[in-house]
C-alpha positions as CSV (number, residue, x, y, z in Angstrom):
1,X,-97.3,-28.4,51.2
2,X,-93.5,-29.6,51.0
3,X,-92.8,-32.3,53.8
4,X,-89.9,-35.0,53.2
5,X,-89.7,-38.1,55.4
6,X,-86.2,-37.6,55.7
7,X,-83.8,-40.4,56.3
8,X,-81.8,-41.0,59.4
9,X,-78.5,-39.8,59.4
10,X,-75.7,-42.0,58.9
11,X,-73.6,-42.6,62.3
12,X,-70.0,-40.3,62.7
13,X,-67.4,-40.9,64.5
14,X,-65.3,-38.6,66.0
15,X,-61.2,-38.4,67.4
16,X,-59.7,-35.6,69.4
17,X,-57.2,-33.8,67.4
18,X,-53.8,-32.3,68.6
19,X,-51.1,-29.8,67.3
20,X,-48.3,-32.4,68.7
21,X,-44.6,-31.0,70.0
22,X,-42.8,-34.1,70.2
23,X,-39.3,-32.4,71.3
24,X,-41.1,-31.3,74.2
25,X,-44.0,-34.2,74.2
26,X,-46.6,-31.4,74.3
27,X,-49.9,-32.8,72.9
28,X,-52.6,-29.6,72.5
29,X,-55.4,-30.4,72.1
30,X,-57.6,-28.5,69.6
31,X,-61.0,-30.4,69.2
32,X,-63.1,-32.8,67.9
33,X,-62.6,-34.0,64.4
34,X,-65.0,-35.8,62.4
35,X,-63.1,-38.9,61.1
36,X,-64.2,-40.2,57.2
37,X,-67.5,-43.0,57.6
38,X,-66.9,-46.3,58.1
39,X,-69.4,-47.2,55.5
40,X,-68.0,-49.7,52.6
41,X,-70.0,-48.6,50.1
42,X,-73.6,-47.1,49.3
43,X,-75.0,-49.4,46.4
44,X,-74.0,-53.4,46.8
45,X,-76.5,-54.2,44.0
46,X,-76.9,-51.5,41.0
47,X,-79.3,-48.7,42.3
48,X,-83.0,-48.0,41.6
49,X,-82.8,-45.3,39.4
50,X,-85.9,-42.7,38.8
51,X,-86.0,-39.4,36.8
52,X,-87.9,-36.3,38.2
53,X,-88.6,-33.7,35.3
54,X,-88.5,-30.1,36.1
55,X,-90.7,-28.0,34.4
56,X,-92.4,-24.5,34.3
57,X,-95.0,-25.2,31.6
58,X,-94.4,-26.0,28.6
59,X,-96.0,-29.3,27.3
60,X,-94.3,-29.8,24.1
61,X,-90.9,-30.1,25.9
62,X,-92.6,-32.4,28.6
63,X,-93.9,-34.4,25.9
64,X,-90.4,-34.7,24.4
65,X,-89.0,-36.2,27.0
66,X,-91.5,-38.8,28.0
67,X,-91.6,-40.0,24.4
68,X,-88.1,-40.9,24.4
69,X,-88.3,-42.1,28.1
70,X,-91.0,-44.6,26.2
71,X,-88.9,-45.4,23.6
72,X,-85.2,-46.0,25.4
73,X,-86.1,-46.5,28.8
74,X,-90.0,-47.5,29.4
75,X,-89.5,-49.4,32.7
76,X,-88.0,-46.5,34.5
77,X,-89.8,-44.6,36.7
78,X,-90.8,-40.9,35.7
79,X,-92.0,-37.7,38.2
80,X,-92.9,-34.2,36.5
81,X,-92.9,-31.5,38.6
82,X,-94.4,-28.1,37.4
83,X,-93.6,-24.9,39.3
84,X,-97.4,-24.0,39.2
85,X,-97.6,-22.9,35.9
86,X,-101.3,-21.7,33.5
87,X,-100.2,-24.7,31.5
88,X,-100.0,-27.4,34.1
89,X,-103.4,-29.2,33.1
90,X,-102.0,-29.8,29.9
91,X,-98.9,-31.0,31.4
92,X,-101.0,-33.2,33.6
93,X,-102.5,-34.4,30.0
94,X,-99.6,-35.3,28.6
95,X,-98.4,-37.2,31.7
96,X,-101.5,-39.1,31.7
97,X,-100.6,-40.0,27.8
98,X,-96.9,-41.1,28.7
99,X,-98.2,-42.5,31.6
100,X,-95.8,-40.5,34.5
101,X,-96.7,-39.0,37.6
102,X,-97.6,-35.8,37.4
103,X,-97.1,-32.9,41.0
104,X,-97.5,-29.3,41.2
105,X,-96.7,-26.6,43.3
106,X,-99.4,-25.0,45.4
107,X,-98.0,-21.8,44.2
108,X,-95.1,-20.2,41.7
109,X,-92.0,-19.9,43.4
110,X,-89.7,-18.3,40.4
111,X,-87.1,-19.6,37.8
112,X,-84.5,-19.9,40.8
113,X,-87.0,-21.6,43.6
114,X,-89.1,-23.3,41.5
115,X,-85.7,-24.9,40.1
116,X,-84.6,-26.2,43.9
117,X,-88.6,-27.2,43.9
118,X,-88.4,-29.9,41.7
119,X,-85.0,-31.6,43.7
120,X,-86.9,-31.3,46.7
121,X,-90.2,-32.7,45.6
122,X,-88.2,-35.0,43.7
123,X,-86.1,-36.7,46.3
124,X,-89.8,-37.2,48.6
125,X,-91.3,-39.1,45.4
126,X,-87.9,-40.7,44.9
127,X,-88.3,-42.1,49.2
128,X,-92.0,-42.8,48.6
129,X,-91.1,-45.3,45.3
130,X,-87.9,-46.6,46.9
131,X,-85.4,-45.1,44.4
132,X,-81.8,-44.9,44.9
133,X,-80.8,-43.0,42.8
134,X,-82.5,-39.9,41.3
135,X,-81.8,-38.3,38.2
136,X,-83.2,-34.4,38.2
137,X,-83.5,-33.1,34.6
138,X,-85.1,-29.8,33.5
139,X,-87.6,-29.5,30.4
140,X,-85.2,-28.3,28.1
141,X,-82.6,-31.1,28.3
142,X,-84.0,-34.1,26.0
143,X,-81.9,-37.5,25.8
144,X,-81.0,-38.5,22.6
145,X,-79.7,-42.1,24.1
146,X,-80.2,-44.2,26.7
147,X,-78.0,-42.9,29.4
148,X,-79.4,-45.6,32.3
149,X,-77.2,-48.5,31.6
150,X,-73.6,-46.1,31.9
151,X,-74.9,-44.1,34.8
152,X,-75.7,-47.8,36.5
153,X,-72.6,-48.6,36.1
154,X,-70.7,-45.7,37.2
155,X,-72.6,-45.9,40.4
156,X,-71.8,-49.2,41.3
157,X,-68.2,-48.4,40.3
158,X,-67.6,-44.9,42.1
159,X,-70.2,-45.3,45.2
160,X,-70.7,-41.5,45.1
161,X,-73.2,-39.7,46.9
162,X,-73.7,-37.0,43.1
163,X,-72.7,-37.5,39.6
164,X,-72.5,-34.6,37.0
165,X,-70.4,-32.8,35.1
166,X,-68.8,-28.8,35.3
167,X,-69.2,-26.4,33.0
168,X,-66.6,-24.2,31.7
169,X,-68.3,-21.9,30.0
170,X,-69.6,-20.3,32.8
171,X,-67.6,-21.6,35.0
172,X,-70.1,-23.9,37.4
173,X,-68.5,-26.4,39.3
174,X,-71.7,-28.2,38.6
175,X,-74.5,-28.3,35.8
176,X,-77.8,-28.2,37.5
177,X,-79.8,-29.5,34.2
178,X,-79.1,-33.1,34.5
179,X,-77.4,-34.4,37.7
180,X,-78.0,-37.2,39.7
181,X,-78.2,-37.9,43.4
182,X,-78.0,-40.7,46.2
183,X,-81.6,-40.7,48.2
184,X,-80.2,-41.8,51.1
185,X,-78.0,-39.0,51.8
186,X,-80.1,-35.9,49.4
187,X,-82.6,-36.7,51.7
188,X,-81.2,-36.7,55.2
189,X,-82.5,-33.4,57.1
190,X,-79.0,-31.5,57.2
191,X,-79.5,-31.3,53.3
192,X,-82.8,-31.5,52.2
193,X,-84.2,-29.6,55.3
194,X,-81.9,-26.4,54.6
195,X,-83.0,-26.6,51.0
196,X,-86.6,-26.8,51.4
197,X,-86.4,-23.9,53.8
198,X,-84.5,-21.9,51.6
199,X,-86.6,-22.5,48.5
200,X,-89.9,-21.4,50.6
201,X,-88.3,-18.6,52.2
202,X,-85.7,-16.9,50.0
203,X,-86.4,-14.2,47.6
204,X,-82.8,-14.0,46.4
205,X,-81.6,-14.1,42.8
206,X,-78.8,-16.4,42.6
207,X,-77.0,-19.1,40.3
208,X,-78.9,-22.4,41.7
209,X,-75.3,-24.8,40.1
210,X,-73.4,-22.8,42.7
211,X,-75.9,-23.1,45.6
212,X,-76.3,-26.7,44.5
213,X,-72.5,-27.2,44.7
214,X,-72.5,-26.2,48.4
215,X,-74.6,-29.6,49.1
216,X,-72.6,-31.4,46.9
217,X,-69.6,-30.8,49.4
218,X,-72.4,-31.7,52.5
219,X,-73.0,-34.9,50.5
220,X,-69.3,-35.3,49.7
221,X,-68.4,-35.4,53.2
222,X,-70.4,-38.4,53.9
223,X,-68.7,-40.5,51.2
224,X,-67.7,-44.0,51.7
225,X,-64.5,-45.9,51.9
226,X,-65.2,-47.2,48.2
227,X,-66.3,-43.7,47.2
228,X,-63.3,-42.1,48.3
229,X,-60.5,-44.9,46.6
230,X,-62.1,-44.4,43.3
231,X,-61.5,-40.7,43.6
232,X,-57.8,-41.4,44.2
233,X,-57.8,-43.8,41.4
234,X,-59.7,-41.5,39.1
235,X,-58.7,-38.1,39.8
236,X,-57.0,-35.8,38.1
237,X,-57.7,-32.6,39.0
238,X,-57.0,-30.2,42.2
239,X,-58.7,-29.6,43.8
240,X,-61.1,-32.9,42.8
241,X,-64.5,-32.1,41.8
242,X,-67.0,-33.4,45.0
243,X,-68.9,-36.1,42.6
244,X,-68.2,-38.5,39.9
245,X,-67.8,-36.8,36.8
246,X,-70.5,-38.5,34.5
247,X,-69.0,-38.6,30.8
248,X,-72.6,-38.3,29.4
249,X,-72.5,-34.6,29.7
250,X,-70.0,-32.2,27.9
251,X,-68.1,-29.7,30.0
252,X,-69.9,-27.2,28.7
253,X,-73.1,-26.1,28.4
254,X,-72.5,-24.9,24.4
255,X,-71.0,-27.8,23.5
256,X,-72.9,-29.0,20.8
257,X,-73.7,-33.2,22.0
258,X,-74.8,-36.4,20.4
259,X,-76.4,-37.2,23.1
260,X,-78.9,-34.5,24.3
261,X,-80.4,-31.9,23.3
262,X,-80.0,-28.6,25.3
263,X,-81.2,-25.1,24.8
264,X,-78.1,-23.2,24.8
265,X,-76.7,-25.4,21.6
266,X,-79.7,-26.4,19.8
267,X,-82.4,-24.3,18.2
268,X,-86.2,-24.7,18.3
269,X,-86.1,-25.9,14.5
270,X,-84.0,-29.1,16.1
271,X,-86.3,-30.2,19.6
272,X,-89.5,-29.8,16.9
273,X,-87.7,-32.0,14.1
274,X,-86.5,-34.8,16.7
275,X,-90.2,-34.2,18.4
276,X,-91.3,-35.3,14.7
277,X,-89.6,-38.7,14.9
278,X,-91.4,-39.6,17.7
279,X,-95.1,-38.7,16.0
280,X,-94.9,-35.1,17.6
281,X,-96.0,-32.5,15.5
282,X,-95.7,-29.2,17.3
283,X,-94.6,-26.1,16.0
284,X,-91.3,-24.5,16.6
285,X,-92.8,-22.1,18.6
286,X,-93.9,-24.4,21.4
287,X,-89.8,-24.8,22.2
288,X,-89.5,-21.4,22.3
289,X,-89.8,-20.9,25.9
């Protein structure tokens, strides 16, 4: 059963907006517009963070990633969430071994739904533990580095309500395999209600980066004033992307990185010899999905 304990939404103000004539001091009035919030800024300490790990199966990759969350970043708080897959009890096992939480769905919703799934079930763990700021990454993408300390530190610089990165491959405004998100606005109802109806009630086949990228702009809309000076001082593009661009990610997804591994520039040969380093012995078929 999917049931956020959404937050309250944050207060708008409103102006009445003219078309204004002053030859003939006409003022007409056109309606009400919503005026940017009057909130300073989101994070006045550096933000919780917690990392929800979308998944569909596939233990090995699970595995992965919770060994190098126990290496680089042990303190930080970890959800999987499994679409309802035959291999979730050995997903539970292995989140039992790396000591994360571990959540399933009731029932498979597909590669698209079951993709929005873990956001959603995500940001209710992320309210429930008191995290800021949640970081949604899918099995596939595996850290090579601890990206915590530079994502802290963005946040308290650019006070955005999403951080990510495009790609220009395909030409996604956002990447959908590793993005992070504010709690307090993710979860309000006018985003996270939407999303959890659409995910239990749509059957369509779409890209999930551009339906993602239409909250992005609900979120964007709620920025604060420190948000919003920090995308005049920092960019340099029009029009400007609707998050802070997080330099951990390439801008593209076949961009071979340093700093992750991803499945669309790295081979199962390469997630089974880092697993290796980590006392992982699985075969390279197990990355194969």
């Amino acid at each position: 059963m999917f049931a956020l304990c959404l937050s309250r939404a944050p207060d708008f103000m409103t102006e009445d907006f003219y078309f204004v004539r002053p030859k003939t001091g006409q003022r007409l009035l056109l309606g009400q517009r919503t005026v940017p919030s009057t909130q300073e800024s989101i994070f006045t300490t550096p933000p919780r963070l917690g990392l929800v790990i979308s998944t569909y199966g596939s233990p090995a990759h699970v595995a992965l990633a919770l060994a190098v969350r126990r290496k680089l970043y042990p303190t930080l708080p970890v959800l999987v969430h499994d679409d309802a897959s035959p291999e979730g009890d050995a997903v539970q096992q292995v989140c039992q071994e790396f000591d994360a939480e571990f959540q399933t769905n009731s029932a498979r919703l597909g590669h698209e739904m079951g993709d929005l799934s873990g956001i959603v079930g995500g940001l209710r763990w992320a309210q429930e533990r008191g995290i800021e700021l949640l970081v949604r990454m899918t099995r596939r993408f595996v850290p090579f580095t601890d990206w915590t300390v530079g994502l802290t530190k963005l946040a308290v610089a650019a006070q955005a309500g999403t951080y990510g990165q495009v790609c220009h491959k395909y030409r996604f405004n956002i990447r959908s395999e590793c993005v992070a998100l504010y709690t307090g606005h993710w979860a309000l109802p006018e985003i996270a209600g939407p999303m959890t109806q659409y995910m239990l009630n749509s059957r369509e086949r779409f890209f999930v980066e551009r339906y993602l990228y239409t909250l992005v702009g609900k979120v964007y809309e709620m920025s604060c004033r420190k948000a919003l000076d920090w995308e005049r001082a920092h960019g340099t593009i029009e029009p400007r992307l609707m998050y802070a661009p997080w330099d951990f990610l390439e801008t593209s997804r076949v961009t071979p990185s340093t700093q992750y591994l991803w499945h669309e520039m790295a081979t199962p040969a390469s997630y089974a010899q880092f697993a290796r380093k980590f006392g992982l012995n699985y075969p390279e078929s197990a990355f194969t999905v």
